[in-house]
PDB file with one MODEL, atoms N, CA, C and O in Angstrom:
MODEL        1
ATOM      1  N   UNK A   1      66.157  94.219 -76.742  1.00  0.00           N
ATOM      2  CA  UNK A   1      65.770  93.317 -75.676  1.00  0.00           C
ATOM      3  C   UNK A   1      66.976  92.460 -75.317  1.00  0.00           C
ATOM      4  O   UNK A   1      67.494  91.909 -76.289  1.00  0.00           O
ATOM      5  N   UNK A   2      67.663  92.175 -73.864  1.00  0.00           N
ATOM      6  CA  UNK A   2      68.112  91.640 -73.658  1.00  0.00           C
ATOM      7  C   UNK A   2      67.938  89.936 -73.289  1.00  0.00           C
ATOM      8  O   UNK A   2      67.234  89.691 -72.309  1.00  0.00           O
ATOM      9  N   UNK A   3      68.420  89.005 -73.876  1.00  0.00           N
ATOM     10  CA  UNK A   3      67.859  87.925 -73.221  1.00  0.00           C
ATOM     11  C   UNK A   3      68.963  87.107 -72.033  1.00  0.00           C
ATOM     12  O   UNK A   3      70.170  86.877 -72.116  1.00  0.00           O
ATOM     13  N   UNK A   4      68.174  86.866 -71.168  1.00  0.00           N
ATOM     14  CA  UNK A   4      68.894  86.148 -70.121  1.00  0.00           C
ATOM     15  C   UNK A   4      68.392  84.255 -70.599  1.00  0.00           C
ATOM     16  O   UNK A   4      67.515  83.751 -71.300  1.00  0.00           O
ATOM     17  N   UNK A   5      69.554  83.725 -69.727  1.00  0.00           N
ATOM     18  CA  UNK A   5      69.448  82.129 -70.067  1.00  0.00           C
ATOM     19  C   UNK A   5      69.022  81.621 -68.595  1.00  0.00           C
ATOM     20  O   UNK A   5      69.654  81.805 -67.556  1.00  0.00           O
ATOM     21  N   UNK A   6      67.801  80.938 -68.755  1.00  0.00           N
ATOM     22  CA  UNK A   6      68.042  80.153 -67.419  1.00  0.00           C
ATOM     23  C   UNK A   6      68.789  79.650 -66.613  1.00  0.00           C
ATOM     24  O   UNK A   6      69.809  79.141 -67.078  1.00  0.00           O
ATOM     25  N   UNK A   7      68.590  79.601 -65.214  1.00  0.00           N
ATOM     26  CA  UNK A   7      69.356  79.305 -64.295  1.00  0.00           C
ATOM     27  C   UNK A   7      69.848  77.504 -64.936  1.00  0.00           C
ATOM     28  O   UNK A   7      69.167  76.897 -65.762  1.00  0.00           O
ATOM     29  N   UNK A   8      71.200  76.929 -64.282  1.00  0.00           N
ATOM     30  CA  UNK A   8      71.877  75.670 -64.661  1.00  0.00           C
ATOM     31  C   UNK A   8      71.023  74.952 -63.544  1.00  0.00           C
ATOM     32  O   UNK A   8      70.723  73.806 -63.881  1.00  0.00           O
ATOM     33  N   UNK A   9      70.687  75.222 -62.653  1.00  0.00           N
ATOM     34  CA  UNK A   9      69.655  74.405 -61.506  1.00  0.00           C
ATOM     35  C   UNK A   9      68.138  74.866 -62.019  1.00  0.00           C
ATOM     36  O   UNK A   9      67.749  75.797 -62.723  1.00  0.00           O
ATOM     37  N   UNK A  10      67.497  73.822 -61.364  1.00  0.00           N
ATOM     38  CA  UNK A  10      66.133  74.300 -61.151  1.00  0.00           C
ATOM     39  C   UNK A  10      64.953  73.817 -61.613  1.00  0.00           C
ATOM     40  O   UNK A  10      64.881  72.603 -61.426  1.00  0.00           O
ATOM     41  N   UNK A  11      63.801  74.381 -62.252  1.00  0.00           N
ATOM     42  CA  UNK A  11      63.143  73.771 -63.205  1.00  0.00           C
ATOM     43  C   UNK A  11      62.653  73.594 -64.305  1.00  0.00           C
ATOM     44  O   UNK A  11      61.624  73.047 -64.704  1.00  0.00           O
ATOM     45  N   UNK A  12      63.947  74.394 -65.032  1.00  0.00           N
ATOM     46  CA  UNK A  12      64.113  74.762 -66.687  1.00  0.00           C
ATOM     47  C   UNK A  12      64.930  73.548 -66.541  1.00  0.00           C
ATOM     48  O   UNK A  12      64.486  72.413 -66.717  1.00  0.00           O
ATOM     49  N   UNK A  13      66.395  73.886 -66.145  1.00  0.00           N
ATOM     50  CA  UNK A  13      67.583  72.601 -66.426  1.00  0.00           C
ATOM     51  C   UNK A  13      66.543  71.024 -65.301  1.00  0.00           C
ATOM     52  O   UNK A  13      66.805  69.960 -65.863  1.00  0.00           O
ATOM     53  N   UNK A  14      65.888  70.859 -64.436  1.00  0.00           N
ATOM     54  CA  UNK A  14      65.153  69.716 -64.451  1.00  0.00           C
ATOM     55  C   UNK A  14      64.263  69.026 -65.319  1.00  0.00           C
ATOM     56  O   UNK A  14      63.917  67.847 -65.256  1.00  0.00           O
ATOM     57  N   UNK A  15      63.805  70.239 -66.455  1.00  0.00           N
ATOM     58  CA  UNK A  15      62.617  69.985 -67.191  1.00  0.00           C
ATOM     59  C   UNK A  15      63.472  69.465 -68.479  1.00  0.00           C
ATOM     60  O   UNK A  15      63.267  68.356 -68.972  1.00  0.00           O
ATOM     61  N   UNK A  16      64.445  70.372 -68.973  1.00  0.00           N
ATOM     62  CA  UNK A  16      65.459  70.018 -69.840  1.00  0.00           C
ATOM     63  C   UNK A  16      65.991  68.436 -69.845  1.00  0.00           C
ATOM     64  O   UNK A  16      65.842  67.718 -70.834  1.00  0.00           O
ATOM     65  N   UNK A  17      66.487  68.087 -68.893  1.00  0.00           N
ATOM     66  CA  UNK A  17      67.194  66.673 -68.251  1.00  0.00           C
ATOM     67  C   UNK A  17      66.372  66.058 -68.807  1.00  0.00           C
ATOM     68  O   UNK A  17      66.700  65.562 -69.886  1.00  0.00           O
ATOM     69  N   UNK A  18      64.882  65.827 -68.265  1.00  0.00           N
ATOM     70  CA  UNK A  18      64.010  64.796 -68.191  1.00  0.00           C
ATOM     71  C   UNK A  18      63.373  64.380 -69.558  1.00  0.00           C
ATOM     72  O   UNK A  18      63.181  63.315 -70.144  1.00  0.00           O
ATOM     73  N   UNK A  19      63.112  65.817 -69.821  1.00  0.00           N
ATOM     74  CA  UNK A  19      62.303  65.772 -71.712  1.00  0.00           C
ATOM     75  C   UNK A  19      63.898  65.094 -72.482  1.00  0.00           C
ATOM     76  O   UNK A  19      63.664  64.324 -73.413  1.00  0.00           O
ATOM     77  N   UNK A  20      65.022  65.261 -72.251  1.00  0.00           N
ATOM     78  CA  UNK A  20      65.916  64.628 -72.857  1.00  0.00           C
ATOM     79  C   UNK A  20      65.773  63.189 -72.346  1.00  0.00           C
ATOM     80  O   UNK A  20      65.759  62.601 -73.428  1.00  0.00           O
ATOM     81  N   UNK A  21      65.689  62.494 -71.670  1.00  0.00           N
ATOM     82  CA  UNK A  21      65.540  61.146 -71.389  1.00  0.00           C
ATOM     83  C   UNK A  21      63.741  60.367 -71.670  1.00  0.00           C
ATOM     84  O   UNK A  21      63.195  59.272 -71.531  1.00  0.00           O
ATOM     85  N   UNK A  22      63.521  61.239 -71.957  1.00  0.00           N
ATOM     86  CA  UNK A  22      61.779  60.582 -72.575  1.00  0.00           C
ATOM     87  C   UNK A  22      62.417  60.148 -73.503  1.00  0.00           C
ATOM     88  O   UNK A  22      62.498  58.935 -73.698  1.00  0.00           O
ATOM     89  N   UNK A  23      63.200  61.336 -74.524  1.00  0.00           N
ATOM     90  CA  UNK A  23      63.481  61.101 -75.931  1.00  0.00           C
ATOM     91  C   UNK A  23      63.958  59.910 -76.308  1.00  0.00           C
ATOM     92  O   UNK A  23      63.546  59.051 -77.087  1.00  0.00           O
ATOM     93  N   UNK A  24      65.412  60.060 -75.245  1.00  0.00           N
ATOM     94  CA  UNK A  24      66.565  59.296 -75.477  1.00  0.00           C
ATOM     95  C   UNK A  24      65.567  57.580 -75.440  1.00  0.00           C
ATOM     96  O   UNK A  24      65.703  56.688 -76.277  1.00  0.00           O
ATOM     97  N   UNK A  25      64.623  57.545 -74.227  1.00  0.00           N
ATOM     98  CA  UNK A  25      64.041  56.033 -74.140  1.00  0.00           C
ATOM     99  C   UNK A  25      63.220  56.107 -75.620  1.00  0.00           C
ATOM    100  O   UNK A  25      63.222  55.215 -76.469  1.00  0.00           O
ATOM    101  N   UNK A  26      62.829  56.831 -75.667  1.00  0.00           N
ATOM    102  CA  UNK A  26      61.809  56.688 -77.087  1.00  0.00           C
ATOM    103  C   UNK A  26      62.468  56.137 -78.151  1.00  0.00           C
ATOM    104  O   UNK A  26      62.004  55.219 -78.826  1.00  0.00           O
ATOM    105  N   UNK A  27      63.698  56.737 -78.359  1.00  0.00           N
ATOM    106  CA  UNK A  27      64.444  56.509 -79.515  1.00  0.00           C
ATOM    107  C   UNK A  27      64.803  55.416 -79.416  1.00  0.00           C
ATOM    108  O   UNK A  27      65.034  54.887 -80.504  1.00  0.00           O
ATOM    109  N   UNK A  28      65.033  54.542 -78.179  1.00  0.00           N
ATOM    110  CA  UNK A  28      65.332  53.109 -78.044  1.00  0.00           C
ATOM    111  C   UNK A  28      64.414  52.721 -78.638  1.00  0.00           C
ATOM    112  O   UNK A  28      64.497  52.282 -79.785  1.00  0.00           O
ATOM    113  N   UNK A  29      63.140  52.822 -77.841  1.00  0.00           N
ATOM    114  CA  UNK A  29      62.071  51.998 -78.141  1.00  0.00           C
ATOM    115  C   UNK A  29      62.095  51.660 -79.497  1.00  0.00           C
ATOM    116  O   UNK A  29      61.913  50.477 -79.783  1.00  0.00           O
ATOM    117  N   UNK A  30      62.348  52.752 -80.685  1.00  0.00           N
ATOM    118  CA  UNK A  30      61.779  52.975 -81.887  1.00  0.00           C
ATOM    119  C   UNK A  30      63.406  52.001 -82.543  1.00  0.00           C
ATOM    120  O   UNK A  30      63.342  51.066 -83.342  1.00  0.00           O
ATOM    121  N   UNK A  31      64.028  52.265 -82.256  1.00  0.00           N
ATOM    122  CA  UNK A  31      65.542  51.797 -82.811  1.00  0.00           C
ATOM    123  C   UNK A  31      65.397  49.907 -82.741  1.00  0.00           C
ATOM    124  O   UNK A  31      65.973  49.104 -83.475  1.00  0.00           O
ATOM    125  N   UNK A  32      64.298  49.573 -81.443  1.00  0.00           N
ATOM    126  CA  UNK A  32      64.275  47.936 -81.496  1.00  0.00           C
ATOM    127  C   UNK A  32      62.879  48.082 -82.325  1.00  0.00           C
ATOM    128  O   UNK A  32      62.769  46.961 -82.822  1.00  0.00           O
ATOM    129  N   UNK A  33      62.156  48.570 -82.598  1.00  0.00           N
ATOM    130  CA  UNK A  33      61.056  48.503 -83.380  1.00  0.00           C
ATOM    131  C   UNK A  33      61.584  48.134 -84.728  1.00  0.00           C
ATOM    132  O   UNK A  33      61.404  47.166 -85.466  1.00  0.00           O
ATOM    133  N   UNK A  34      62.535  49.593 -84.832  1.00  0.00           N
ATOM    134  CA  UNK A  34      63.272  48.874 -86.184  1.00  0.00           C
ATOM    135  C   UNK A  34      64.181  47.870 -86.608  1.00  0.00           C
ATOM    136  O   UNK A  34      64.159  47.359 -87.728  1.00  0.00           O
ATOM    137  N   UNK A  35      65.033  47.576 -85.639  1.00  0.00           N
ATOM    138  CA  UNK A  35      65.145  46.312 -85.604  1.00  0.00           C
ATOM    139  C   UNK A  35      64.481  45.030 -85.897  1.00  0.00           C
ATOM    140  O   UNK A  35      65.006  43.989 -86.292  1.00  0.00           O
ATOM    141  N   UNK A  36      63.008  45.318 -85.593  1.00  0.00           N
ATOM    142  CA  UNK A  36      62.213  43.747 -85.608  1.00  0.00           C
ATOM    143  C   UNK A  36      61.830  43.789 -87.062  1.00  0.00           C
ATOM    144  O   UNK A  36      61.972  42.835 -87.827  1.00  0.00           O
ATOM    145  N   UNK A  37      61.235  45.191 -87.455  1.00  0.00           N
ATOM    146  CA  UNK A  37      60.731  45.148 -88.895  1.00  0.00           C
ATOM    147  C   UNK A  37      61.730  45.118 -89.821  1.00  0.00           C
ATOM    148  O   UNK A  37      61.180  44.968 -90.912  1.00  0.00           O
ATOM    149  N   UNK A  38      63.129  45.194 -89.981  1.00  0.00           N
ATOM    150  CA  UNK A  38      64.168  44.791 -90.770  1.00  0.00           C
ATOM    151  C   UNK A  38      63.637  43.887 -91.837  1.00  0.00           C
ATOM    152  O   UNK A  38      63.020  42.945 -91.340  1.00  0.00           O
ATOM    153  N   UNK A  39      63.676  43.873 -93.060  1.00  0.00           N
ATOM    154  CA  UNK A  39      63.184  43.288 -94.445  1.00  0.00           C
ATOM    155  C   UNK A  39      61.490  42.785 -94.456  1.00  0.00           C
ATOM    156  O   UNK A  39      60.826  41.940 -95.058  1.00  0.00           O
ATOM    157  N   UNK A  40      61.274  43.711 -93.544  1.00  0.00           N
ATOM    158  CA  UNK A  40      59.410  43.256 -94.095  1.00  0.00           C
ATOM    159  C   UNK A  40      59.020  44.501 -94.340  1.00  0.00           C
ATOM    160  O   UNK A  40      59.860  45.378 -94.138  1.00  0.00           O
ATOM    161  N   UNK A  41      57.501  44.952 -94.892  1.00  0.00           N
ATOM    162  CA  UNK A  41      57.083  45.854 -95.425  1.00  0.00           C
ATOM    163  C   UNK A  41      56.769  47.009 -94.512  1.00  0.00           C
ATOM    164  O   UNK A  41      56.210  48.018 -94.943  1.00  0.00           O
ATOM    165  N   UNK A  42      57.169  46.851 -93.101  1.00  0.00           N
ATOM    166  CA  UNK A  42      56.840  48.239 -91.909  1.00  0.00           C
ATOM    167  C   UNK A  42      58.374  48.698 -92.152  1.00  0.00           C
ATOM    168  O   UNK A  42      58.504  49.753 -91.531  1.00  0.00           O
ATOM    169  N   UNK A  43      59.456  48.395 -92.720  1.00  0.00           N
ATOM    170  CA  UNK A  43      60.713  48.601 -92.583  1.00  0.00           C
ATOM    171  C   UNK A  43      60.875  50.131 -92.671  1.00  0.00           C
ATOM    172  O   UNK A  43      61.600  50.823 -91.956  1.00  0.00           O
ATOM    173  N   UNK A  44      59.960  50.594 -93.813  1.00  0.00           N
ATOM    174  CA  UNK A  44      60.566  52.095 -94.200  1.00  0.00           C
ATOM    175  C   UNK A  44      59.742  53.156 -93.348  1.00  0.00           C
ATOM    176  O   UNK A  44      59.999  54.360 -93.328  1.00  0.00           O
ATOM    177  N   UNK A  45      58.722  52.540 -92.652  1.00  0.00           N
ATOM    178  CA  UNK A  45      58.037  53.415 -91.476  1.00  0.00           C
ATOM    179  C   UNK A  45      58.600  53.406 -90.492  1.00  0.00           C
ATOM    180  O   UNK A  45      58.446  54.367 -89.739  1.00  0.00           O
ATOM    181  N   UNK A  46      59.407  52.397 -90.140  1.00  0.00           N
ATOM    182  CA  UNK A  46      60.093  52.283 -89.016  1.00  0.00           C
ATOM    183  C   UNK A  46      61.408  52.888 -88.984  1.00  0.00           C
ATOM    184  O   UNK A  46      61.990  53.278 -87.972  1.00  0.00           O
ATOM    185  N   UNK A  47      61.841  52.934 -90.215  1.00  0.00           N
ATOM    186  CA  UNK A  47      63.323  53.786 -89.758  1.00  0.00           C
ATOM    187  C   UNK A  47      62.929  55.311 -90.035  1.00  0.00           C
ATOM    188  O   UNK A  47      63.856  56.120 -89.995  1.00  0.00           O
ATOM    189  N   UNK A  48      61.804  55.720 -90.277  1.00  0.00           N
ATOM    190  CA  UNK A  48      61.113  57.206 -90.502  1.00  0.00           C
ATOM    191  C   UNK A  48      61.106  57.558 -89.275  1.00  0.00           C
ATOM    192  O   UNK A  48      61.670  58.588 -88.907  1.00  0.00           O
ATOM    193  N   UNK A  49      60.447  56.734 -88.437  1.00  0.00           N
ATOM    194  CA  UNK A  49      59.756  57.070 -87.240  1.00  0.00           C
ATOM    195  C   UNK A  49      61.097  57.323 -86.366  1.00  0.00           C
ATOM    196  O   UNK A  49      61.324  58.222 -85.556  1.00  0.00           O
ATOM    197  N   UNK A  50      61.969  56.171 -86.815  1.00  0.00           N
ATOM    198  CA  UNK A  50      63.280  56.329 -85.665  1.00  0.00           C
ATOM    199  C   UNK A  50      64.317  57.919 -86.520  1.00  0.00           C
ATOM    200  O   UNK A  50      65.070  58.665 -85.894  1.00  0.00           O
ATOM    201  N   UNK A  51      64.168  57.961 -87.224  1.00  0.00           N
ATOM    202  CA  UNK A  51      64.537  59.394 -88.055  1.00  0.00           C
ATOM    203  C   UNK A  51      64.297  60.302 -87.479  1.00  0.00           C
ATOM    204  O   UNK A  51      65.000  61.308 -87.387  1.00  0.00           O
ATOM    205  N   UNK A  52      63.252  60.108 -86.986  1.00  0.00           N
ATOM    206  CA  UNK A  52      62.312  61.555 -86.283  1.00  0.00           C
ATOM    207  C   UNK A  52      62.461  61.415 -84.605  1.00  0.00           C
ATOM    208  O   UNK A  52      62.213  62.245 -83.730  1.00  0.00           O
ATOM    209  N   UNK A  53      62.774  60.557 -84.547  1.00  0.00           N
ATOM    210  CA  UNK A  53      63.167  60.202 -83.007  1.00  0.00           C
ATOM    211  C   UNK A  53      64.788  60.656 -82.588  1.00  0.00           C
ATOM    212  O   UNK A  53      65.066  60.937 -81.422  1.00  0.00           O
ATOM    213  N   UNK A  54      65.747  60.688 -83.619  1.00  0.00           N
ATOM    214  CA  UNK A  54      66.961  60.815 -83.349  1.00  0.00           C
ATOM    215  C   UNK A  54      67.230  62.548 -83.700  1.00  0.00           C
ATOM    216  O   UNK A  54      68.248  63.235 -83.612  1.00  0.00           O
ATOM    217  N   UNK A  55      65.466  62.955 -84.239  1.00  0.00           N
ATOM    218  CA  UNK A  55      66.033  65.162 -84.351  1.00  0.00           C
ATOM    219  C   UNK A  55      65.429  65.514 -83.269  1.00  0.00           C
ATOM    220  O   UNK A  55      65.600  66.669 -82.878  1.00  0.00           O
ATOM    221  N   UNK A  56      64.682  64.727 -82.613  1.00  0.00           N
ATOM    222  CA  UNK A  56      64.177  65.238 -81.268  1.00  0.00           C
ATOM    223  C   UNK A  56      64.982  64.409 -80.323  1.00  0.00           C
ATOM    224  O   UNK A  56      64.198  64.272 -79.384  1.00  0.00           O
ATOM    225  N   UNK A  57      65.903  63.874 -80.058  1.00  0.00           N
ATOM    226  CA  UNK A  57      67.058  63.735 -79.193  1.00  0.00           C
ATOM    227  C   UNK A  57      68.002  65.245 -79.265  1.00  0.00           C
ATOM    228  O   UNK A  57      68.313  66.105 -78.441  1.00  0.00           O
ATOM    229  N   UNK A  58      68.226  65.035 -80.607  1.00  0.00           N
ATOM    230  CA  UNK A  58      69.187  66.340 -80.947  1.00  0.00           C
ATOM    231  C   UNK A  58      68.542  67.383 -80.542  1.00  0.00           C
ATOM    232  O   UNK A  58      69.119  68.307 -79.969  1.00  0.00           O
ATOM    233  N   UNK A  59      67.325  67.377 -80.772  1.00  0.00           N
ATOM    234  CA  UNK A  59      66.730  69.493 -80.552  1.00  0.00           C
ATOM    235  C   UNK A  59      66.997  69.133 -78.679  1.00  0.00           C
ATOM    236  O   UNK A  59      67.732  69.793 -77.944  1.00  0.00           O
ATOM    237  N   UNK A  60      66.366  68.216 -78.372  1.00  0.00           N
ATOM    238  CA  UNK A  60      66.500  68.095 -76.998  1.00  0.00           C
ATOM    239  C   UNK A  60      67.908  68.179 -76.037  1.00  0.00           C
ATOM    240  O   UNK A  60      67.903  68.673 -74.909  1.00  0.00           O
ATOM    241  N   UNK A  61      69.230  67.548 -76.762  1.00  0.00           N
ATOM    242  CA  UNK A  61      70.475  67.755 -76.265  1.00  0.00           C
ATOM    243  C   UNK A  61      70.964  69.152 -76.244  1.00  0.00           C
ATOM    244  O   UNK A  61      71.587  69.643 -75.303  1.00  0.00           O
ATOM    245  N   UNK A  62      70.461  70.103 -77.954  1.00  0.00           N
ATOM    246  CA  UNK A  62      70.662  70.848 -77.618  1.00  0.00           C
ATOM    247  C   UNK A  62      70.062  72.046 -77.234  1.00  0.00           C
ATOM    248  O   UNK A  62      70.393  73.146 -77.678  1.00  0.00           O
ATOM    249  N   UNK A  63      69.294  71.872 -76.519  1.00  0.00           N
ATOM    250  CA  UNK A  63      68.179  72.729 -75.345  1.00  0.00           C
ATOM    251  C   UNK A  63      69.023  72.493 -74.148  1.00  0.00           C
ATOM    252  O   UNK A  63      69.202  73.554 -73.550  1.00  0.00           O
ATOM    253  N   UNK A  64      69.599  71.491 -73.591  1.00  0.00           N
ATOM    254  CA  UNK A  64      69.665  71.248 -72.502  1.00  0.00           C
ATOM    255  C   UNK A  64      71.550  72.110 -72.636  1.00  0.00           C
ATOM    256  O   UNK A  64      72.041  72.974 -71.911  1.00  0.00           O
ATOM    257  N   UNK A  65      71.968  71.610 -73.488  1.00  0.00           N
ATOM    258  CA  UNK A  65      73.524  72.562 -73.278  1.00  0.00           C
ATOM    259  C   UNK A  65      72.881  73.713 -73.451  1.00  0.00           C
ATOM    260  O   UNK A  65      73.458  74.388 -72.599  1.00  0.00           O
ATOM    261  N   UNK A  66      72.125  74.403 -73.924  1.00  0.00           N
ATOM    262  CA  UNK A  66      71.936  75.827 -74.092  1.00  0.00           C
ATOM    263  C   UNK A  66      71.822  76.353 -72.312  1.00  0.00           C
ATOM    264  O   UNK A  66      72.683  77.106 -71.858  1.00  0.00           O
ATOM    265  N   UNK A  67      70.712  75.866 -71.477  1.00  0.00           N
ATOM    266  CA  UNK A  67      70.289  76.099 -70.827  1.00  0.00           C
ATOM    267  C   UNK A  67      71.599  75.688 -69.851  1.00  0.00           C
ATOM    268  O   UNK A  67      71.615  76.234 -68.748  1.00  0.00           O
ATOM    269  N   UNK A  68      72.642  74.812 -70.159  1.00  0.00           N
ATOM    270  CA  UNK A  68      73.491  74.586 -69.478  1.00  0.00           C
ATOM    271  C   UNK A  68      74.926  75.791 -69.462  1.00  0.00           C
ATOM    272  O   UNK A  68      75.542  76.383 -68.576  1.00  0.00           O
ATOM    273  N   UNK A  69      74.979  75.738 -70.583  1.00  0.00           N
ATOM    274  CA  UNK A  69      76.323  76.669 -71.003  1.00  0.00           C
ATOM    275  C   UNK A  69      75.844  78.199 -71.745  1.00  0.00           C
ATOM    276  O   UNK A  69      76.698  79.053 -71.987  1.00  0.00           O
ATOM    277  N   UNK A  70      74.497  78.397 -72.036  1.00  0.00           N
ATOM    278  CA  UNK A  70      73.997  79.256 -72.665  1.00  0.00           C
ATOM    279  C   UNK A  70      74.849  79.387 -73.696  1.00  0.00           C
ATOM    280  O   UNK A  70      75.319  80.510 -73.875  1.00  0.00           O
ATOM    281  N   UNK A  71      75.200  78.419 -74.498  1.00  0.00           N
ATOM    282  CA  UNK A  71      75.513  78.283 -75.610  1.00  0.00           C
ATOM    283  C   UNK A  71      73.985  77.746 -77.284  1.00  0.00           C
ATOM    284  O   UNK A  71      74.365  77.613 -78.447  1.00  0.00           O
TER     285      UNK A  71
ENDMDL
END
């Protein structure tokens, strides 16, 4: 089977872009979350949560170069 990579326009690379910037705001969100809980007892949920927020930036960046460079 051969696989082809989506087109660099369109609405793979639009869908790509956007699901990367949900993330990217999410991960803010979660990064001042952790910020606030710093030395109280939500501390270690909060940098979990932002843990898990910064591999779905990554799976998401790299979806979007794939679909960009078909790399």
């Amino acid at each position: 089977m051969i696989g082809t990579r989506p087109p660099r326009s369109g609405e793979v690379h639009d869908s790509a872009v956007e699901r990367l910037e949900v993330a990217q705001r999410e991960q803010s969100r979660l990064r001042t979350a952790a910020d606030h809980a710093r030395g109280t007892v939500g501390e270690g949920v909060a940098l979990a949560r932002l843990g898990e927020a910064a591999d779905r930036v990554a799976a998401r960046e790299a979806w979007l170069v794939w679909v960009e460079r078909g790399v």
